[in-house]
N, C-alpha and C positions, 0 to 999 in steps of 0.2 A: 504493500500500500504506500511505501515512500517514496516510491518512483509512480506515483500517480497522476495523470498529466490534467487541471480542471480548468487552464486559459489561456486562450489562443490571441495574439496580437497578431491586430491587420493593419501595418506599415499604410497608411491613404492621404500622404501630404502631399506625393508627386504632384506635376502641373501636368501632366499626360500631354505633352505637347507634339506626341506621336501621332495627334490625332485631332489637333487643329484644325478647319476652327470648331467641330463639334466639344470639346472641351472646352472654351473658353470662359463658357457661365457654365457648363457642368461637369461634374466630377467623371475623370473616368472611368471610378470604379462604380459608376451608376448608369455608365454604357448599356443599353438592355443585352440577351442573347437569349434569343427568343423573346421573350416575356418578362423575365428576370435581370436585373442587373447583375454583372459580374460580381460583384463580393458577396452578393445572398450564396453564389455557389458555394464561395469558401465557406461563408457559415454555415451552410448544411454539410457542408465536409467536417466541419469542426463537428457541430451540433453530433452529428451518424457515429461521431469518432468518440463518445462520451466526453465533452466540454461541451458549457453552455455556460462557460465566464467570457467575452469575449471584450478584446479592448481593441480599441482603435483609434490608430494617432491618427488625427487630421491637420489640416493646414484650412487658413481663410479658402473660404470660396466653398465648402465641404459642407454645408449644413444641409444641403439636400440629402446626404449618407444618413445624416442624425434623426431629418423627418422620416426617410423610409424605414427606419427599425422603433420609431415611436407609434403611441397609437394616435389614430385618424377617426378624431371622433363624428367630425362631419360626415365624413367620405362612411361610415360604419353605419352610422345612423340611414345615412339616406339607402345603402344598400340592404339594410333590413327593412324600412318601408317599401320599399318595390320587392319584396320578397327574392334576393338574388343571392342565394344563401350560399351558394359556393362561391361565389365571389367573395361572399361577406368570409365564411371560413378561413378564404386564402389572405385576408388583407390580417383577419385578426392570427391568425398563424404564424404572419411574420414578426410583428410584436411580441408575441406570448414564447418564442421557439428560446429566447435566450437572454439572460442579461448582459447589457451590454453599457461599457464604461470611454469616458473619451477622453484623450488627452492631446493637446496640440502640439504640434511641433512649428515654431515661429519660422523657422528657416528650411528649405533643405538641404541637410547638409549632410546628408547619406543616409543608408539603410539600416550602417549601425548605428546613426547617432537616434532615427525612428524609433529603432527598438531599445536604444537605454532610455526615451523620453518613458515609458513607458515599467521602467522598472520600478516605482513606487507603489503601483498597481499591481505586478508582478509578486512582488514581493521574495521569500527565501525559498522558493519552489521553483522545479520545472515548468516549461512553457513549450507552448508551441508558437509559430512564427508562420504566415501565410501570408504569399504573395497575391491578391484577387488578378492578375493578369496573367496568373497559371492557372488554368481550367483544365481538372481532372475529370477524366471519365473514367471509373474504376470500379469493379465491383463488390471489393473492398475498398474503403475510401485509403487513401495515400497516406492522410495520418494518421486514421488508425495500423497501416503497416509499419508506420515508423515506429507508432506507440510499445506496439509487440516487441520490437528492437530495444528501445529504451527501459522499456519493464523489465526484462531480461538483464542489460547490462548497468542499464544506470549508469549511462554516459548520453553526451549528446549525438544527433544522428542526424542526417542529411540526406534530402531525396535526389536520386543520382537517375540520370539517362543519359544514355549513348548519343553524342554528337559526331558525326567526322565530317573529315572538310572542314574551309573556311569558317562554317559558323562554329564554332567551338571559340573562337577570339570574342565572343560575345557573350562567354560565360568565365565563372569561378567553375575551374577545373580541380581535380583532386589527385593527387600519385595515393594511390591505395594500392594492397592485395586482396584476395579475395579470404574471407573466413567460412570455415565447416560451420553449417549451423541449419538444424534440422528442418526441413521441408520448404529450404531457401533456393537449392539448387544452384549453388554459387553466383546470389544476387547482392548476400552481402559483404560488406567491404571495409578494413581498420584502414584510416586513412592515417598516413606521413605528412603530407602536405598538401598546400592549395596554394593554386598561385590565380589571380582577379585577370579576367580578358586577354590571355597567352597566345601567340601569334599561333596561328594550324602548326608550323614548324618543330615550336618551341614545347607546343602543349606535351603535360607528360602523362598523359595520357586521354582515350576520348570519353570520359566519364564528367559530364558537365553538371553543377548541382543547379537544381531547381527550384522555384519558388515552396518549399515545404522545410520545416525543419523544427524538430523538438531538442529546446535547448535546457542545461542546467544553468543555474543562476548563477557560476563561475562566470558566465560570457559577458555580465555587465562590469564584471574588476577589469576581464581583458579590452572592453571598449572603451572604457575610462585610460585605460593604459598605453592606449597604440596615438602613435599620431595622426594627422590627419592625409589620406593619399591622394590618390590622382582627385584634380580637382577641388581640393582643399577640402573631399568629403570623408566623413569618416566611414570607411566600409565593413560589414560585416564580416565578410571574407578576412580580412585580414587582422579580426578579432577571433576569428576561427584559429586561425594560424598559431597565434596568444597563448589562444587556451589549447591548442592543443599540445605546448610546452609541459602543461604541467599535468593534462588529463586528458585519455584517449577521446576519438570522435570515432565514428561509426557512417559508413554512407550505405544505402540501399538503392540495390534498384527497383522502384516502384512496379506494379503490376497493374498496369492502366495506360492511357493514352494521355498525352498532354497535350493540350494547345496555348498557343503563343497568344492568347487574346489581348496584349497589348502590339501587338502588329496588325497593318491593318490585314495582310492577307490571311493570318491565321485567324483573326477576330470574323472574317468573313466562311472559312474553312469551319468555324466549330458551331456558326448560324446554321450551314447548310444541315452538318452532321448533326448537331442537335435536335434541330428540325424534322429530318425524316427519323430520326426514333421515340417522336413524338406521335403515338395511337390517335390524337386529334387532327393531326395535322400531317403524319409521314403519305402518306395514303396522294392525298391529292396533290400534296410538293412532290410527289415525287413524279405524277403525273404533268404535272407543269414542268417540271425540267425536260423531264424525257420531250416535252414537245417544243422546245428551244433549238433551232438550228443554227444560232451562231458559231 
């Protein structure tokens, strides 16, 4: 029970300017897909994964994130007089699924410096850490596989996918080996190092970590302690690095699909796929494409 994971920090102070001008008055992590905003998935990831403490740094401009997880007593009201009652379930389901805590971050000034605004919330426990512009489709949710790792060793762990080629320079790579560990099939991994955005050449290997990650509360002493890097931001990666001087890490490789939903083509890739495995909707999108001759 001491390595029990109960709250998950969602890093939301970016300016998403990947995705200009539709971000400019809105959050990107309230981009819909499908129906849903991007960070409700993370929540239901967390939520699936037993956490329902969820904190979220934000930055100005973000209070749209704060009205969608509050309740909507107008919008609630008027959907129980017209009798629309699964709409009304879904509006109050997304309020009722979790509580949720919010802490700003005035500046951005990296991902690590997001997640130590956040450590007074955290407090002398484990945590998890979720990116909302990594969209898992998994039928184990991703950090619940982490979680199973962590329960086990009581270290922290990181979600890993194969990149080759050039794009691998656009991630935190890791030199790991592979560890024996029952019904894993050699997915998971004692990491030696990581090195933040490694040219294809240099990378040492194609193991790139991903927006997922269950951390122990050593990584707020190693983010206070690193200095600031490229950009003058302080990066998590290289507070990984830190900690992992004094205390092993762990990386997995997930058993699910990721999409890049902070690019525009993969934010458009996880519309389509989401879309057809939706029983409402896969049916006739999918007849609408097939009759696209472009």
């Amino acid at each position: 029970m001491q390595n029990k994971v109960r709250k998950a920090v969602f890093p939301a102070a970016g300016l998403g300017t990947r995705f200009l001008p539709a971000t400019k008055a809105m959050p990107k992590e309230m981009l819909p897909l499908v129906d849903k905003p991007l960070i409700q998935y993370g929540v239901e990831e967390a939520m699936h994964s037993g956490m329902n403490n969820i904190i979220i740094v934000t930055g100005r401009g973000k209070s749209a994130i704060e009205d969608h997880f509050d309740v909507s007593f107008e919008l609630e009201h008027l959907l129980e007089t017209r009798g629309k009652k699964d709409l009304l379930a879904q509006v109050r389901g997304i309020s009722d699924m979790i509580d949720v805590s919010y802490v700003r971050q005035k500046e951005a000034l990296g991902l690590g410096h997001a997640v130590l605004r956040a450590k007074e919330l955290v407090g002398p426990e484990s945590f998890a850490v979720v990116l909302s512009d990594d969209v898992i489709d998994a039928e184990i949710p991703c950090l619940r596989q982490l979680l199973d790792i962590h329960e086990f060793y009581g270290a922290s762990v990181v979600a890993l996918m194969e990149v080759d080629g050039p794009e691998i320079s656009s991630y935190g790579v890791v030199d790991a080996d592979p560890v024996a560990h029952n019904g894993l099939g050699g997915r998971l991994y004692r990491v030696h190092n990581l090195v933040e955005k490694p040219k294809a050449s240099e990378a040492p290997s194609n193991l790139a970590i991903i927006g997922r990650y269950i951390l122990t509360p050593d990584i707020f002493n190693s983010i206070e302690s690193i200095p600031p890097g490229s950009g003058g931001e302080i990066q998590l990666t290289d507070a990984l690095k830190h900690l992992l001087r004094q205390k092993p890490i762990y990386g997995l490789k997930f058993e699910g699909k990721r999409y890049d939903a902070g690019d525009k083509l993969g934010f458009l890739k996880a519309t389509v796929e989401f879309a057809l495995k939706r029983h409402d909707l896969g049916g006739p999108f999918r007849d609408y494409l097939k009759s696209q001759t472009i």
